[in-house]
N, C-alpha and C positions, 0 to 999 in steps of 0.2 A: 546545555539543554538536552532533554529526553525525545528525540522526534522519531514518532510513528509514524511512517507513509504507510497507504494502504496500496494493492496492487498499480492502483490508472495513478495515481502519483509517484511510483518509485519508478514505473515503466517510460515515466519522462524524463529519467537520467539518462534514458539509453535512446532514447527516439526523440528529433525534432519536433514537439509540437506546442499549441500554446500552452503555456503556462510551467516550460522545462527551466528557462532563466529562474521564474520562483523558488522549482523543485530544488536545484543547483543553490540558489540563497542560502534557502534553509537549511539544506545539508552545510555547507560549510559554516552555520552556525551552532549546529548539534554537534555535543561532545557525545552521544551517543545514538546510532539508532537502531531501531528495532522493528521488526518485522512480523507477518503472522506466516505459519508454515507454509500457508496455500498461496503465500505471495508470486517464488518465483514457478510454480506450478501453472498458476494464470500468466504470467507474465510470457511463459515459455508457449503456453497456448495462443495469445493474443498474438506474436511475435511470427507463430508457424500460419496464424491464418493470414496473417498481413504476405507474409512471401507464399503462401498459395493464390494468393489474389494478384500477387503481382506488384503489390508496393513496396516490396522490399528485395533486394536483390541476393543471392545466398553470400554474398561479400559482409551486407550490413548485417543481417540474419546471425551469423559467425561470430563480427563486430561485437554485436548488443550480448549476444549471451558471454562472451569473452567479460566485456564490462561489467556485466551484471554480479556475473561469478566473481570478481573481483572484490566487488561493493561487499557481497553477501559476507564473504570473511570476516570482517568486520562488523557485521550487522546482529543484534542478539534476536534469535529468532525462537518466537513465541509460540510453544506449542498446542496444540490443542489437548486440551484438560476435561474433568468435570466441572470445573469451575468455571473456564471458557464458555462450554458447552450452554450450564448455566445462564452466566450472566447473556451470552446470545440470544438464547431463548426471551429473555426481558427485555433485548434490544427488539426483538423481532414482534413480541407484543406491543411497544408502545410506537412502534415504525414501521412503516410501510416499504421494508429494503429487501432485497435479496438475501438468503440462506451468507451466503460467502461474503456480501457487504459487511452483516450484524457480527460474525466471526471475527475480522478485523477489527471491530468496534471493541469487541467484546477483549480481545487482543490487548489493543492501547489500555485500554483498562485495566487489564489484571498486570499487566506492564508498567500500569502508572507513569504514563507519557506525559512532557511537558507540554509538547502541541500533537497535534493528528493532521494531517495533512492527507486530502483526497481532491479528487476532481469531480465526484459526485456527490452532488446539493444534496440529496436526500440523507446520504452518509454523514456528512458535515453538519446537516440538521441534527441526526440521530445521535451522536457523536457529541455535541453542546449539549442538547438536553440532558446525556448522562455524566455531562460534568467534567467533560474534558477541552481544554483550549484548543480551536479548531484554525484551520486555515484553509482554503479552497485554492486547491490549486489549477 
């Protein structure tokens, strides 16, 4: 299986929260997965604001990007194109998502993902209606 995580789902392989046992599922059932370029950009941002707030200690902070970078080797990472850019653009007209949501969408797509997996409803909406099998994680 082709599985696309988008940022707030790949970021639960590295951080406790609900819905990480899912995230962990699915990887171990994809023979391949695939990412968008902006994945660990956010992922590294989310990550630095959680240890300026203080819920993260620079122990786990180190940890998570340690893992992350691990995964990502293995991960085929999906750049952004004209064609991306594009199909975003059509994700962004017919949804109500964020710029960097519709890019991931837009991602799985020219990716041609067997599932999509996110943790935002709106994404997952947007994500089905352009014809990709979704999962909420």
């Amino acid at each position: 299986m082709r599985l696309f995580l988008d940022s707030s789902a790949f970021a639960k392989r590295f951080l406790d929260e609900p819905g990480s046992q899912k995230v962990e599922r699915l990887c171990l059932q994809a023979d391949e997965l695939g990412l968008s370029v902006i994945c660990v950009p956010e992922i590294i941002s989310a990550l630095n604001r959680r240890l300026r707030e203080g819920h993260l200690t620079r122990q786990e902070y180190a940890h998570a990007k340690r893992c992350m970078a691990f995964d990502v080797r293995d991960a085929d990472i999906v750049n952004l194109t004209p064609d991306i850019i594009q199909l975003s653009i059509g994700v962004l007209e017919r949804h109500p998502l964020r710029a960097m949501d519709a890019i991931h969408v837009a991602c799985a797509l020219a990716w041609a993902a067997d599932l999509f997996a996110s943790s935002d409803l709106r994404q997952v909406t947007a994500a089905k209606a352009a014809g990709l099998r979704t999962e909420q994680a």
